[in-house]
C-alpha positions in Angstrom: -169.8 21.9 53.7 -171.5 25.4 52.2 -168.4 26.8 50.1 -171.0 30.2 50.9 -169.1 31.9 53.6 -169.0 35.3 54.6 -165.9 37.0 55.3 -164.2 40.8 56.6 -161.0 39.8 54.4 -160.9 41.2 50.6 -158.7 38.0 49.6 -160.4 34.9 51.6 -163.2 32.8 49.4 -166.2 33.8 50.1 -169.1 36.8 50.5 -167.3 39.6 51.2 -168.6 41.8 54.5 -167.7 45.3 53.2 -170.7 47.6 53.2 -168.3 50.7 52.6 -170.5 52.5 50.1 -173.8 52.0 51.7 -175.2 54.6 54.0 -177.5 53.9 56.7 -179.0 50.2 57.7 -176.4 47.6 56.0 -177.8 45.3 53.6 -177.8 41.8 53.4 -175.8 40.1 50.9 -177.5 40.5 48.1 -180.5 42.1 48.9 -182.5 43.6 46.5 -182.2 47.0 48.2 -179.6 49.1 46.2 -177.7 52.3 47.0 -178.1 55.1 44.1 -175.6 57.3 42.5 -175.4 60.4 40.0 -172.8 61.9 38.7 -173.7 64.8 35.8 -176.7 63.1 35.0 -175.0 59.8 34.8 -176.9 56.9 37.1 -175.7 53.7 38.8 -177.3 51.7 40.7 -175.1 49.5 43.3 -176.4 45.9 44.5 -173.9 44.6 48.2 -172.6 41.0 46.9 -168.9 41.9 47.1 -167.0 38.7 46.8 -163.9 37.4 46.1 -163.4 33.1 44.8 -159.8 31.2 44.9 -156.7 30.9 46.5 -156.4 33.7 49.6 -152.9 34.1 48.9 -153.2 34.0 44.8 -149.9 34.4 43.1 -152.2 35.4 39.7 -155.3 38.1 40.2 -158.0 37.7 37.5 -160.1 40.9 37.9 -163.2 41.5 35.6 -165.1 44.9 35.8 -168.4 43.8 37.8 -170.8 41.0 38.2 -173.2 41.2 34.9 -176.8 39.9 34.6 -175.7 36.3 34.1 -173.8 36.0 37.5 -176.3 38.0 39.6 -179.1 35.1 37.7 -176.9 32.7 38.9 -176.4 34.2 42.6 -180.5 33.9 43.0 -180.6 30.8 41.8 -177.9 29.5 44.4 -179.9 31.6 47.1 -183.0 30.3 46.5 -182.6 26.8 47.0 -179.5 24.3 48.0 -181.3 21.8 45.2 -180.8 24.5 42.2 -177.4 22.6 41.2 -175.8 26.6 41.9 -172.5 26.6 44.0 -171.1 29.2 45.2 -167.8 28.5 42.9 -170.0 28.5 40.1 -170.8 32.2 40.2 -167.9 33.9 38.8 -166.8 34.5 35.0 -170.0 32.1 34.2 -172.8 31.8 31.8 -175.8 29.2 31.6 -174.1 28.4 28.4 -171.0 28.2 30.2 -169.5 30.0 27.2 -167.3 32.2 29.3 -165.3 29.6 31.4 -164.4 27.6 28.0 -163.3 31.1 27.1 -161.6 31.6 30.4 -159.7 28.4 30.0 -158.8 29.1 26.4 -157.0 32.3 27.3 -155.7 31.1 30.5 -153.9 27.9 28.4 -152.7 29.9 25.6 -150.6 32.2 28.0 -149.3 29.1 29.7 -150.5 29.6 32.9 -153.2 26.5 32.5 -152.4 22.9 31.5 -154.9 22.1 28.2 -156.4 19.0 31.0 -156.8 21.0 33.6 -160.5 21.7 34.7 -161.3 25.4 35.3 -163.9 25.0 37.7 -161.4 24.0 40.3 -159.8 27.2 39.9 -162.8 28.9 41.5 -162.9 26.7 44.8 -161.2 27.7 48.2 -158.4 25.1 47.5 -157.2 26.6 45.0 -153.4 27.8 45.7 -152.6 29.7 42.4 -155.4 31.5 41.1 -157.4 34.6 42.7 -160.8 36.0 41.0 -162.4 39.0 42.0 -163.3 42.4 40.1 -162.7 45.9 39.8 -166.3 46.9 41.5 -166.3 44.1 44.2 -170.7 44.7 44.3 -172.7 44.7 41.5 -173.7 47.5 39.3 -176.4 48.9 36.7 -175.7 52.1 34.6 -178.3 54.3 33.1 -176.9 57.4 30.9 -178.1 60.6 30.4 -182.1 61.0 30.0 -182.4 56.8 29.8 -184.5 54.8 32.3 -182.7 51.6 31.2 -180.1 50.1 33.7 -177.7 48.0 31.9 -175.4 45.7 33.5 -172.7 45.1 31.0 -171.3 46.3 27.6 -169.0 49.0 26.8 -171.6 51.8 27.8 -171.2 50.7 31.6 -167.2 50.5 31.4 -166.6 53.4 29.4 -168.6 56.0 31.7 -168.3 54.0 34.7 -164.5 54.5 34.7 -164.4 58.0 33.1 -167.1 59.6 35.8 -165.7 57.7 38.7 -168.5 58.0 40.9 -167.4 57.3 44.4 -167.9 53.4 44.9 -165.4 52.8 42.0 -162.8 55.0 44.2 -163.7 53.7 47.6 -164.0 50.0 46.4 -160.3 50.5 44.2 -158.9 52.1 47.5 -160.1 49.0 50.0 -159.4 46.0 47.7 -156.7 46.6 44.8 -154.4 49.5 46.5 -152.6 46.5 48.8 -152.5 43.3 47.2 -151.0 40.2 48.9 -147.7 40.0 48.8 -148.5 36.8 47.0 -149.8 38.5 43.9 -147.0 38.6 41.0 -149.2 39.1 37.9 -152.3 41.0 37.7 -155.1 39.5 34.7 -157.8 42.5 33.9 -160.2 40.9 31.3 -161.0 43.4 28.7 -158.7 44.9 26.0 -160.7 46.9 23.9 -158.3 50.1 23.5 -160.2 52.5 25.5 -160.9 50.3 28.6 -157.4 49.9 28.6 -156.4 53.2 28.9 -159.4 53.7 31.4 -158.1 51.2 33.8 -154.6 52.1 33.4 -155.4 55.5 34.3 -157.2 54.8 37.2 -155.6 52.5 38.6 -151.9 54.8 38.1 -150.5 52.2 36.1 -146.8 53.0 33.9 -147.1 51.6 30.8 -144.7 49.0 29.9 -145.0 49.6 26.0 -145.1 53.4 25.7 -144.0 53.7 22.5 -147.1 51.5 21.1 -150.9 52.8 20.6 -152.0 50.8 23.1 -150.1 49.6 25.9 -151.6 45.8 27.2 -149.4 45.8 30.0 -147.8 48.1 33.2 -147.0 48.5 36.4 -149.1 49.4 39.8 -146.2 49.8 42.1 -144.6 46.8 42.1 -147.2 45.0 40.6 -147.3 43.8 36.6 -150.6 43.9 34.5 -151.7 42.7 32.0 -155.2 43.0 29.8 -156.3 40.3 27.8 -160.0 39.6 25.9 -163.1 39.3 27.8 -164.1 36.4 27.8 -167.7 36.3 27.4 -169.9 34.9 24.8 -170.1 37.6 22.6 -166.5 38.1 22.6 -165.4 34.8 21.5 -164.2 35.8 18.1 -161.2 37.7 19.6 -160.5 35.1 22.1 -160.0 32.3 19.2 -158.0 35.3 17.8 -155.8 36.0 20.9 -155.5 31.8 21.2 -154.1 31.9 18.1 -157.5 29.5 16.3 -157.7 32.1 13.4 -156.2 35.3 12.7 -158.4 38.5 12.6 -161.4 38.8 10.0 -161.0 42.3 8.1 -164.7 43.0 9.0 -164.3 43.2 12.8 -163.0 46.3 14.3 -162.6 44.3 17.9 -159.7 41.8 16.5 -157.4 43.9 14.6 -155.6 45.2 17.8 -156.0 41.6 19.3 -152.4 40.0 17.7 -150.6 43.2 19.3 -152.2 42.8 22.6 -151.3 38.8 22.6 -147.5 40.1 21.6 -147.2 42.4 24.7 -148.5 39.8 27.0 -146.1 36.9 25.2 -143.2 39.4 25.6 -144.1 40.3 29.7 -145.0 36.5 30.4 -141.7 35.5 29.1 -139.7 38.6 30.9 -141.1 37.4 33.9 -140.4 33.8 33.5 -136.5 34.7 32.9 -137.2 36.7 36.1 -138.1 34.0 37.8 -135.1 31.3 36.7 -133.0 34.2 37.3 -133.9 34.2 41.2 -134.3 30.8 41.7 -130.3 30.5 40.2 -129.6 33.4 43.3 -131.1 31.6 45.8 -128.9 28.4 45.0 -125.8 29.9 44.3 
């Protein structure tokens, strides 16, 4: 059966149907025909493959920013023909290198929430009953700043003014997908800790810190809902996962680790919180 299928709900596997920030004739999934925004001389380019991969009723939601390069490569590849060895589940949080799932899973283990045998490609199929995947801009985009013809697809350039600008996909898609979660949802994963995109998110999505005494506060609350950032985990990030995994400690050349040991401390100190939470209302219900 083709794991491929389209869907009207933000939270069932598969290509998503929303088409909310595309004017005129709808697009296919997909298609190479992209809707245009400008914000104060700031560019994006957006690309309809919203889509969401796991459990529909996920009790954890890993969010990244956007589908980069690497997953839209994949995405033609598993369009173009059934014999290109591309599943659907294969998509997401995915290299060619497959760098960024063997970072996934080292992150994912280190916090407890993955057994060290488990395989994360399951994690991205419909069966999955835990685990939720998705990002913050369901569809794809491509930045270009200020007097630059060069769209870029990832990197701190694309975060930074993506989520300081706001142009209005980021608010429409953050207003259809993540402002009502499943009641399901108890923890909320956002890949990316550098300091800034921390605060970025935090801000826009109206998150209370839960560390506001600290520079940087790794996790808060939406609502009801707990957060918590954590490394990217893509290739070029892999020094400050091994660093947030506890392999090594920080080198004293790289300004990415240092804040990495204080972001894995938040996260231990929520994780644990919420598993006290947790024996604590499982004790109610028996008593």
């Amino acid at each position: 059966m083709d794991s491929m299928v389209h869907t009207s709900s933000a939270f069932t596997h598969g290509c998503n149907d929303c088409r909310a920030c595309f004017d005129g004739p709808q697009p296919a999934w997909h298609s190479v025909d992209r809707k245009s925004y400008e914000v104060k001389n700031h560019r994006w380019l957006l690309r309809a493959n919203p889509a969401y991969w796991g459990s529909s009723a996920p009790e954890i939601l890993v969010l990244g920013f956007s589908k980069g390069s690497e997953q839209n490569r994949l995405i033609d590849r598993h369009l173009a023909s059934p014999r290109s060895g591309v599943r659907f589940e294969d998509i997401p949080f995915n290299d060619d290198k497959r760098r960024m799932r063997s970072n996934l899973k080292k992150l994912l283990v280190a916090m407890g929430l993955l057994g060290e045998t488990a395989p994360i490609d399951a994690l991205f199929k419909p069966t999955e009953k835990v685990f939720g995947f998705a990002s913050l801009v369901r569809c794809s985009v491509a930045y270009a700043k200020p007097g630059s013809a060069e769209f870029v697809m990832q990197g701190a350039q694309i975060t930074r003014n993506t989520l300081r600008q706001r142009p209005e996909f980021v608010r429409t898609c953050i207003k259809r997908h993540l402002s009502v979660l499943p009641n399901s949802v108890k923890l909320a994963i956002v890949l990316g800790a550098t300091t800034d995109y921390v605060a970025d998110v935090m801000e826009m999505l109206g998150g209370i810190p839960d560390f506001p005494g600290e520079d940087c506060s790794y996790a808060y609350h939406v609502g009801e809902t707990q957060v918590i950032h954590v490394p990217h985990p893509s290739g070029g990030n892999s020094g400050s996962v091994d660093v947030f995994a506890s392999v090594r400690p920080p080198t004293t050349e790289s300004h990415s680790e240092k804040n990495i040991p204080e972001c894995r401390r938040q996260v231990d100190a929520v994780l644990a919180d919420m598993s006290r939470s947790s024996v604590a209302d499982r004790e109610l219900a028996h008593a």
